[in-house]
C-alpha positions in Angstrom: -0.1 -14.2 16.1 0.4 -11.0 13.9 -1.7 -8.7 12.1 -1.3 -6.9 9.2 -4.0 -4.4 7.5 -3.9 -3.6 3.7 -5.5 -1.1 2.0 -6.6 -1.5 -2.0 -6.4 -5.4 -1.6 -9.5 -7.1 -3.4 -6.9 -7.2 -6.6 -3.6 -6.6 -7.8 -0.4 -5.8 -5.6 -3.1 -5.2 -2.2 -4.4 -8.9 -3.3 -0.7 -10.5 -3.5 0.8 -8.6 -0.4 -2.0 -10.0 1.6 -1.6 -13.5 0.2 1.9 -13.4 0.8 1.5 -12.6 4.3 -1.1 -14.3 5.2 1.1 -17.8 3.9 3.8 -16.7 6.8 0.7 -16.8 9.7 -0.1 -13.3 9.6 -3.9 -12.7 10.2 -4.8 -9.9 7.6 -7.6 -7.1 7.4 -8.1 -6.6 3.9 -9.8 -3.3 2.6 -11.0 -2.3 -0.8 -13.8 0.2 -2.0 -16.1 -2.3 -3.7 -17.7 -4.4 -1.1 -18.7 -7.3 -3.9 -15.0 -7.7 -5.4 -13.8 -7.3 -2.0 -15.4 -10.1 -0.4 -14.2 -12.5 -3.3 -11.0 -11.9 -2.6 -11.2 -12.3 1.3 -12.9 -15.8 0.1 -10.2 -16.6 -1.8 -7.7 -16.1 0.8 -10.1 -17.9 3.3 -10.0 -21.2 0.9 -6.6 -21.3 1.2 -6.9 -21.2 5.5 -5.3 -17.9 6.0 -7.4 -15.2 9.0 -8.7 -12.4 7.0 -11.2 -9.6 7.9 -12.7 -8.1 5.3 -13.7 -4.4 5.7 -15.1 -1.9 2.9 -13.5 1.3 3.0 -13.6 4.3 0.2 -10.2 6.0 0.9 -11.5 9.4 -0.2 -13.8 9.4 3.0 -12.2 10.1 6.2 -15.0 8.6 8.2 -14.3 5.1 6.3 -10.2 5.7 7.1 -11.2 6.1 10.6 -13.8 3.1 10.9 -11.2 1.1 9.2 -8.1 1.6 11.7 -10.9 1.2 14.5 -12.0 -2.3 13.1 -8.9 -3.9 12.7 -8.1 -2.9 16.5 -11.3 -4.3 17.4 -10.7 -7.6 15.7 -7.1 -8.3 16.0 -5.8 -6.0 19.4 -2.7 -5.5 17.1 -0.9 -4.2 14.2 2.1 -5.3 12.9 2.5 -4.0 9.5 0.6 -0.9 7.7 0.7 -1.6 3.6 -1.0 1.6 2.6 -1.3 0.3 -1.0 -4.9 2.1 -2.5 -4.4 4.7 -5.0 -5.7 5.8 -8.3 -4.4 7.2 -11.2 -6.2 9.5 -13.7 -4.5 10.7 -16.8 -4.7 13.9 -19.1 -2.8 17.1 -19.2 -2.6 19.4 -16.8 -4.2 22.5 -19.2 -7.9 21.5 -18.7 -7.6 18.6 -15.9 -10.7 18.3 -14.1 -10.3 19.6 -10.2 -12.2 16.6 -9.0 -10.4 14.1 -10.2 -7.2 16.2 -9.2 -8.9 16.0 -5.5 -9.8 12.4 -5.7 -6.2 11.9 -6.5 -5.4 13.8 -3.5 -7.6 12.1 -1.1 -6.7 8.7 -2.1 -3.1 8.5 -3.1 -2.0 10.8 0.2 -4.8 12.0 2.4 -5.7 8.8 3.0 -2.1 7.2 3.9 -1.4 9.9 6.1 -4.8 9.7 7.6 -4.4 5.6 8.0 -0.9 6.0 9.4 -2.4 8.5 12.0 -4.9 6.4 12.9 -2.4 3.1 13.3 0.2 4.4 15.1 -0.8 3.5 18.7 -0.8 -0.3 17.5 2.3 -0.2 15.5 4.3 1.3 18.6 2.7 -1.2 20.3 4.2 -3.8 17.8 7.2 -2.1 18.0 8.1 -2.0 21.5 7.3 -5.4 21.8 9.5 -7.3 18.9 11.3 -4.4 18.4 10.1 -4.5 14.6 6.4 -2.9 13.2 6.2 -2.0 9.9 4.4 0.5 7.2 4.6 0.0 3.6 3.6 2.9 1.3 2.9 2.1 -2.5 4.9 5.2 -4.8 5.9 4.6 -8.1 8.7 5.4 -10.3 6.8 8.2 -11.5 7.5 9.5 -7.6 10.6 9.6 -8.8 10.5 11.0 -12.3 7.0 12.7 -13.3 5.5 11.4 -16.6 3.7 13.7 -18.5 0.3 13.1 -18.9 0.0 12.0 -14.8 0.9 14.8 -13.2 -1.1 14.8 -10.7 -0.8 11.2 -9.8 2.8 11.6 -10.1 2.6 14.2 -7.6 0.7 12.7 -5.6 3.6 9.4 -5.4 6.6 12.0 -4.7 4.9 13.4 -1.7 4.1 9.8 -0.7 8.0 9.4 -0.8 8.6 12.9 1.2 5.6 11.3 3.5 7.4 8.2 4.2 10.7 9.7 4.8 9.5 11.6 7.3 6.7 9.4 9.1 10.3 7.1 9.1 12.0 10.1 11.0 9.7 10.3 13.8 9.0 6.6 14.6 12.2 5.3 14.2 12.9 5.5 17.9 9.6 3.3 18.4 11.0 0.6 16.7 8.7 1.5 13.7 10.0 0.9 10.0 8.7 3.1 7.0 9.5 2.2 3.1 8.4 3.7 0.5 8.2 0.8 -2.9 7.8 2.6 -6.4 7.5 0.3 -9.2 6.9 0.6 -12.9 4.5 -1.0 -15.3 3.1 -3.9 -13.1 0.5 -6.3 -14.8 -3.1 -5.3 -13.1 -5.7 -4.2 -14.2 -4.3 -0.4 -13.7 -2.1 -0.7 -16.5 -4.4 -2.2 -18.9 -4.1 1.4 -20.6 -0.1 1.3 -21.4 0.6 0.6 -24.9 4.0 -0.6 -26.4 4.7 -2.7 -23.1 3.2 -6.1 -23.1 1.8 -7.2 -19.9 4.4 -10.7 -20.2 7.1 -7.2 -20.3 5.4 -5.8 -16.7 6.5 -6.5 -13.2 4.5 -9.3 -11.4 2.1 -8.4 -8.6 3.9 -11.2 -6.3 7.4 -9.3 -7.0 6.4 -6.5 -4.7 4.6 -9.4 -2.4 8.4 -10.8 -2.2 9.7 -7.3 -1.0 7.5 -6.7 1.7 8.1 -10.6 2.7 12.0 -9.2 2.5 11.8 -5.9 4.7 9.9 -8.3 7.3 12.9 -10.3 7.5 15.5 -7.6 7.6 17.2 -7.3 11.5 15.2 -4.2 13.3 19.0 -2.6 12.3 18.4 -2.5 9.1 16.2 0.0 7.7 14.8 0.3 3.8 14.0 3.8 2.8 12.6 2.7 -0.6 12.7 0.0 -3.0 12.5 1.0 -7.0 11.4 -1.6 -9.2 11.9 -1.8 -13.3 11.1 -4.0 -15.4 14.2 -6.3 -17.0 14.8 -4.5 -20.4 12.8 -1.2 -19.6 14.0 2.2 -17.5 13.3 3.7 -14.3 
């Protein structure tokens, strides 16, 4: 057996990653702020006979980071791959932006995956020195990439997530640990309910990025992914 652990997964991308790795045998600890939506979607994935563990965690608390890394290792003994995939976005200029939702940005879309991947690393090395292949997944955007006015902060936020994974890839390379950083556009969850002019048919599919961490999984240990950008067909980067 394998484990994976996925952060921000009672919907969206989170909710499709683990779904698509818990149909290849992987047991799954899935994490999500909102205990009530959070345990719906473990259900969900339980119906459909996969191993899931469902643990509340608020990413802006290190204390929940923490308790979460510790409760997968207590359950599962192992870590395979890391999908560090909870983030929030909060729009408005930058003259007049509030500093706590600049912080909360902070705290979830980086603190929190550098904390997690802290936290994980004794299990992914394990992992790694034993099939030669673990695993962490970091969710950027193409705004990491180019900044969009009117996000600043989360865009930010998703280019250090970029620098984060390049270097996090630097250091554990030599443990047989992998590190890729995906940064899609528009994708059709609920965190894009706010676009306009791009129709939600127009949007990338959660179970795209499912199909590209199924991809890097299945990639020989000598192949290494530094990121993955995703547009939709018709749009720009």
């Amino acid at each position: 057996m394998r484990a994976a652990l996925v952060t921000g997964g009672s919907s969206g991308i989170g909710l499709e990653i683990a779904r698509a790795l818990g149909s290849e045998g992987y047991a799954v600890t899935l994490s999500a702020r909102r205990p009530d939506k959070l345990a719906h979607a473990a259900a969900g994935l339980r119906d459909a006979d996969m191993d899931i563990h469902a643990v509340p965690a608020d990413m802006a608390i290190e204390d929940d980071v923490t308790a979460l890394a510790r409760a997968h290792g207590d359950r599962y003994g192992r870590l395979d791959v890391l999908v560090n995939n909870a983030g929030v976005g909060v729009g408005g200029a930058i003259e007049g932006h509030p500093t706590p939702k600049l912080d909360l940005q902070l705290a979830v879309n980086l603190r929190a995956v550098y904390l997690m991947t802290r936290e994980c690393i004794p299990l992914l090395r394990a992992a790694g020195a034993e099939h030669g292949k673990a695993l962490i997944v970091n969710m950027s955007s193409v705004t990491g990439k180019v900044g969009e006015p009117g996000l600043a902060a989360y865009s930010a936020t998703k280019a250090a997530l970029i620098g984060f994974t390049q270097a996090a890839q630097g250091e554990l390379a030599g443990a047989g640990i992998q590190a890729t950083a995906l940064c899609p556009g528009f994708v059709d969850t609920a965190m894009s309910d706010w676009v306009e002019g791009v129709s939600k048919e127009e949007m990338i599919k959660p179970a795209d990025i499912a199909e590209a961490v199924l991809f890097l999984l299945r990639t020989s240990p000598a192949c290494r992914v530094p990121e993955i950008e995703f547009a939709r067909a018709g749009g720009r980067l």
